[in-house]
N, C-alpha and C positions, 0 to 999 in steps of 0.2 A: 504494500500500500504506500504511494505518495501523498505529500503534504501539498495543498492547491498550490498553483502558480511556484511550485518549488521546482529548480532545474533537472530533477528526473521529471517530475511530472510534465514539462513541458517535454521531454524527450519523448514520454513515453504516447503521449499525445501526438505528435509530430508523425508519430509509425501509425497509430493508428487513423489517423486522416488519410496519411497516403496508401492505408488499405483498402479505405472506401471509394471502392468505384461509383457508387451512388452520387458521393460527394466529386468525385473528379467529371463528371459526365455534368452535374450541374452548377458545376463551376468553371467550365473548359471556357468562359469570357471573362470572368472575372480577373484584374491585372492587377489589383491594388494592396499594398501593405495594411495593416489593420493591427491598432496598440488595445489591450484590453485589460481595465484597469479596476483593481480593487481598493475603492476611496478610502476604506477604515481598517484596513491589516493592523494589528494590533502589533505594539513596539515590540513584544516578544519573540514574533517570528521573525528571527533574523534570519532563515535559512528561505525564506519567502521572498517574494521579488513584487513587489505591487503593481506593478506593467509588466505584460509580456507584450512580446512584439513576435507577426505571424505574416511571413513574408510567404505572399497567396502569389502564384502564375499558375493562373489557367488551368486548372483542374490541381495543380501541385503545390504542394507545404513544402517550399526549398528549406523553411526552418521556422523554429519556432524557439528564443531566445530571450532572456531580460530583456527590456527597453534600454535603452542608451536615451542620455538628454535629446541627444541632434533628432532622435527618430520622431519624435514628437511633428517636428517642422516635415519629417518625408513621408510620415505615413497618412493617407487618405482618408482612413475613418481611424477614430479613439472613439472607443464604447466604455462607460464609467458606470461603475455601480455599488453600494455598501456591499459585505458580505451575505447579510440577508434576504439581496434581491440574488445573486450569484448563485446561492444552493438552490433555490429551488428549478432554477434554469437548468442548472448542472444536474440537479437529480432525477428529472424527470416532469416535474411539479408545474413549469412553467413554459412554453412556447417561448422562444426568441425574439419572434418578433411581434408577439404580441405583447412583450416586456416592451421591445423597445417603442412599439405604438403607444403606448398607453405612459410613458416616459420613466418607466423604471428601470430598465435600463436607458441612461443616457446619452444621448451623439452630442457626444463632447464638441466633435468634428465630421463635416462630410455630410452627404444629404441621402436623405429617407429613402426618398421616393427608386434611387439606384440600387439600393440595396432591401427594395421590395421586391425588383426584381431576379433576387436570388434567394428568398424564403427558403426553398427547397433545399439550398447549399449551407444557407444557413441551420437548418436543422440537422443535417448530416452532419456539420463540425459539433454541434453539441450530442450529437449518438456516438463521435467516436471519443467526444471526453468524458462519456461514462461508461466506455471501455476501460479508462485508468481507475482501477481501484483507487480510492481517492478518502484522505483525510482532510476534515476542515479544523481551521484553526478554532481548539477551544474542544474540540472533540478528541475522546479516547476510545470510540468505537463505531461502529458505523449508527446512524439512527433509524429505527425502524419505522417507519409513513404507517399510520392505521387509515385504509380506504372507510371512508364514511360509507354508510347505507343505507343514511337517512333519504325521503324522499323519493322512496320507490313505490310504496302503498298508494293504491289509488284511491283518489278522496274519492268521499261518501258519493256514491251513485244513487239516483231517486228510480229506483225500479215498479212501483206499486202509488200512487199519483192520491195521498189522501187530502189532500184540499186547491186551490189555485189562489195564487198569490193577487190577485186582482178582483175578487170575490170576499176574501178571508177577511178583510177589515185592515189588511197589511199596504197593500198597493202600492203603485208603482212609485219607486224612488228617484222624481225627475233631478233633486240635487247631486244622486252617483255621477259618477264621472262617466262611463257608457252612455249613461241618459242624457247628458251634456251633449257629449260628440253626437246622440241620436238626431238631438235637435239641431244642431250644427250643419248634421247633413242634408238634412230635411231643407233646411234654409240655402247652403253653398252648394249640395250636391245635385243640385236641380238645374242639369245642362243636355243640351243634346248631340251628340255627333255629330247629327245629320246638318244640325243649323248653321256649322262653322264654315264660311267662307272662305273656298278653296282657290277662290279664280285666279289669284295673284300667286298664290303658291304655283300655278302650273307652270304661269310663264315663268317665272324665275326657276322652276327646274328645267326648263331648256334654256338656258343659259348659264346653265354650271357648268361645270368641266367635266371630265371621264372620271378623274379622281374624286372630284366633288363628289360626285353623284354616286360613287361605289360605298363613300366613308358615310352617309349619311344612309344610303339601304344598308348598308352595314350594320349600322346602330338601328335602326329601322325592324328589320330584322330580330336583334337579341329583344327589345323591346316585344316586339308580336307573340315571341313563343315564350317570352315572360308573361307577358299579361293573360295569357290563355293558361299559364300552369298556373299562377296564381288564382285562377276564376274556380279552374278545376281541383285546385289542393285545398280550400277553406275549409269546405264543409266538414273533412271530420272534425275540425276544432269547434266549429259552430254545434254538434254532436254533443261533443262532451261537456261543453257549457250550460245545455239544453238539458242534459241528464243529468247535470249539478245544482241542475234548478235555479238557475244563475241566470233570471229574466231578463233581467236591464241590459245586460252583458248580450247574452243571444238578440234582446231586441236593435241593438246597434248593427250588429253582425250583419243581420240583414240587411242592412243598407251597404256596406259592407262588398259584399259578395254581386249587390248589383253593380256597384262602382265600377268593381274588378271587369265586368261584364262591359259597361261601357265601354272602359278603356282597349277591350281586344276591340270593339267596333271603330274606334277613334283609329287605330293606326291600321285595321286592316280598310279602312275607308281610304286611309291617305294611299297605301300602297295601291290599292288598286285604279284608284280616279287620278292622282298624280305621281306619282312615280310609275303607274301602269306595269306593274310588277306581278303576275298570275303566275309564274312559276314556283319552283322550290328552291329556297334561299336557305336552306338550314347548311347552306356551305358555310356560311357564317358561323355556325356553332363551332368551337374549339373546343378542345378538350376539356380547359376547365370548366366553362361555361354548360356543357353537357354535363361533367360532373356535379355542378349543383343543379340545372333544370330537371334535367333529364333520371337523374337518381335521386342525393340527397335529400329533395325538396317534396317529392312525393312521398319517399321513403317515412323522412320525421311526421311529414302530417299523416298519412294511412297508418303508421303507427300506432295514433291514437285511439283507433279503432279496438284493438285487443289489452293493449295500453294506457288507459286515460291518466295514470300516476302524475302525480307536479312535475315531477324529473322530466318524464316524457313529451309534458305541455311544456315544458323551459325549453326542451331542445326544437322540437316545434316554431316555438311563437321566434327564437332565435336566427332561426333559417328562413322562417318567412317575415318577420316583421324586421327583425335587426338588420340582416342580411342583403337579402334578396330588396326589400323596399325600403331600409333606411340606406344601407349603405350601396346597393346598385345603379336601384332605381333613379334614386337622387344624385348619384355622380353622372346617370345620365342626362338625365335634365340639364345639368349642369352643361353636360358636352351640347346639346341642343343650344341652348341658351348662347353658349360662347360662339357656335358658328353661325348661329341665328339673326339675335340681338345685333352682335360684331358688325355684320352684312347689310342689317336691315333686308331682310329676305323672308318670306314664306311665312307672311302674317299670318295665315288660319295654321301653322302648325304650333307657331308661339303661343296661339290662344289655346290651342288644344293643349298643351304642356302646360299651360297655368291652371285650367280646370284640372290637370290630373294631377298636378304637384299640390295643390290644396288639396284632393280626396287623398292623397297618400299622407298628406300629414297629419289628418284623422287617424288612418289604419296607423303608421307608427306611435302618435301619443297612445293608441289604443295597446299596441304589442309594447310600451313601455310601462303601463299602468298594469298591462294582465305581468310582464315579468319580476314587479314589483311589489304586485300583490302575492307572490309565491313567495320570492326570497326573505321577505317581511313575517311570514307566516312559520316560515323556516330556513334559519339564515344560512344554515350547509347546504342548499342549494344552490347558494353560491359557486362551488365549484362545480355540480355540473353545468352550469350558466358557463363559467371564463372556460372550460373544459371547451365544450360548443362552440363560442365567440370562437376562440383561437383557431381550432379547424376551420370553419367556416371563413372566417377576414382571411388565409393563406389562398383559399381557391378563389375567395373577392379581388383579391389581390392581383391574380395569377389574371382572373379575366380582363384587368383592364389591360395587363402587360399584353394579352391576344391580340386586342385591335391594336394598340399600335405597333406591334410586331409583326402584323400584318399589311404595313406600309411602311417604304423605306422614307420618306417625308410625309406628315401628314397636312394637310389643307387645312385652311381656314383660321391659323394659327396656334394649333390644340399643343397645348404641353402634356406629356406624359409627368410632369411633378407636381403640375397645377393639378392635376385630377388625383394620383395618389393623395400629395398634401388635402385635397377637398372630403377625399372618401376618407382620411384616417382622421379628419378632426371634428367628421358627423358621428364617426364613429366611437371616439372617446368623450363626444358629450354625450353620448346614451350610455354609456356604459358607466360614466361619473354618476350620471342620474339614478340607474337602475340599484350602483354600490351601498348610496348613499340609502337606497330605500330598505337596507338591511337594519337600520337602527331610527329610522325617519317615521312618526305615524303616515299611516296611510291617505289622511284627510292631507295632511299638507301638501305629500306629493302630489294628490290629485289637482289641487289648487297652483300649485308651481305650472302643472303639465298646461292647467287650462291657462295661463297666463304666456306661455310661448307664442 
């Protein structure tokens, strides 16, 4: 067993990166030196080195060494962290970059959005540093993790219907927060597809370019066969809320699940009247992007079906409210907007993205009040919540890297760091919100949420 950041252990570390072919296959672009620093080593360990420095080419660990002052100024990224954000990275416990998303680990130096795009590399340098049997400063044996088990029971199901809440002298709770947004939608969500004036969007798409017009059915595209999986994944969640006798909640829902319905009319209207697009475009899906559409995203919700447990609704509400509509949806929006607005072009699609970015900010307060309401009720839910987040932001991540990995310049002025930087900072305001709801009453957050 070595001692962290001690000169065998970095040796012993060093062999084990260059065994991972995993790791060399998703790092064969990467050029850059990388210093990784432990803020608070305690004066005692003097056989410790507080910076190591990890000279990366291209799939290869030429070395892994103490820092030297000078390297500071040559190397590209410095990642900084106390000991106590470190072990759980190192043991298992925490995703890399969803430490360094969320700023526990911190980029001292060098930017994000570059080394989003090697999540995957990144995770493989941390599987082969728990290859090293590994001592931490202050420990004399290894420490054993107890996995929690709380939050697997499925709340109380209503199977046998002895009275209705709307009869009973109980009734309905217009001050809940679901009754809120019911009424919300009732007022904002009252749009029609069909009424959006398209004429000016047509001519402006014959005057785009060849590129123009690919990057926009491009995004066009992931949007359609989103909006249709979302239409078609709700229901079991509406299900289980229905059988928890959770009115207020299900009566939102409802509106809900029509939104969802519009919005596949919204863009397969655009595709078909302007863009005149009747083929199959699912060339557009990429690997990652099938990996949440096309699996993940059915998977968590049809779950619920055999499954109704909190745990299983955390991972649910996570993939579809956090994911898939806070952090996709809205980095698309986002890409519209900038090549949109930017241009001044294709007024009825702007309008159309403003009706849908207000009905998604419904369904998100909603998946942040339902994730909040769980964690609150049982705060070790927690980790299967950051468990989820973390998988899921790596293949959020990975999709934005598709499209523009899928054009060697992209049109219209689109940054790939403007868009990571957009999607990681929607993403750690949900996640500060949802944290926060573990020791927060419940009335307050609902009052915060409706105040956004």
């Amino acid at each position: 067993m070595h001692d962290l950041f001690s000169t065998p252990w970095a040796n012993a570390w060093e062999k084990a990166l260059n065994n991972n072919n995993t790791y060399r296959n998703a790092a064969e672009k990467w050029e850059w030196p990388v210093i990784l620093e432990i803020e608070d080593l305690p004066a005692e360990s003097q056989e410790l080195h507080s910076q190591l420095y990890l000279d990366l080419w291209r799939g290869e660990c030429r070395s892994v060494r103490p820092a030297l002052p000078e390297d500071n100024d040559s190397a590209a990224y410095i990642i900084s962290a106390p000991l106590n954000v470190w072990r759980p990275v190192l043991d298992g416990h925490s995703d890399p970059m969803m430490a360094l998303m969320r700023g526990k680990l911190k980029l001292v130096k060098g930017k994000m959005f570059k080394l989003a795009r090697y999540s995957n590399a990144a995770k493989q340098m941390v599987l082969s540093a728990r290859e090293v049997p590994t001592r931490f400063p202050g420990d004399n044996q290894e420490t054993a993790v107890q996995a929690s088990t709380n939050g697997t029971q499925p709340a109380e199901i209503i199977t046998k219907r002895e009275s209705f809440v709307t009869t009973s002298g109980k009734g309905l709770n217009h001050n809940s927060f679901p009754m809120r947004l019911y009424h919300k939608a009732k007022r904002l969500g009252i749009w029609n597809p069909q009424d959006i004036n398209i004429d000016q969007d047509k001519k402006d798409w014959q005057k785009l370019t060849a590129l123009e017009k690919e990057v926009i059915l491009h995004l066009t595209s992931l949007f359609q066969a989103g909006e249709e999986s979302v239409t078609q994944d709700i229901l079991p969640l509406l299900m289980v809320l229905a059988r928890e006798a959770r009115l207020e909640e299900e009566i939102y829902l409802t509106t809900f699940l029509w939104e969802e319905a519009k919005h596949v009319e919204f863009f397969h209207r655009y595709l078909s009247e302007v863009i005149t697009e009747t083929g199959d475009i699912s060339r557009f899906h990429g690997p990652n992007y099938r990996r949440i559409f096309y699996e993940l995203l059915p998977e968590a919700m049809n779950a619920l079906l055999e499954d109704p447990s909190p745990a299983a609704q955390i991972r649910a509400s996570v993939t579809y409210n956090m994911i898939v509509e806070g952090t996709l949806a809205e980095t698309g929006y986002h890409a519209y907007y900038t090549m949109l607005e930017r241009n001044d072009i294709m007024p009825g699609m702007r309008e159309g993205i403003t009706y849908l970015k207000r009905d998604e900010s419904r369904h998100i307060a909603y998946g942040i009040y339902l994730l909040s309401r769980l964690v609150n009720s049982d705060p070790s839910l927690w980790q299967v919540l950051e468990n989820r987040m973390e998988m899921m932001m790596n293949y959020a991540l990975a999709n934005i890297n598709e499209l523009f990995d899928a054009y060697p310049e992209m049109p219209f002025g689109l940054s790939l760091e403007d868009f990571v930087d957009y999607a990681t900072n929607q993403f750690n305001k949900r996640m500060d919100r949802i944290e926060r709801a573990i020791s927060t009453p419940m009335d307050k957050i609902a009052n915060e949420l409706e105040s956004d």
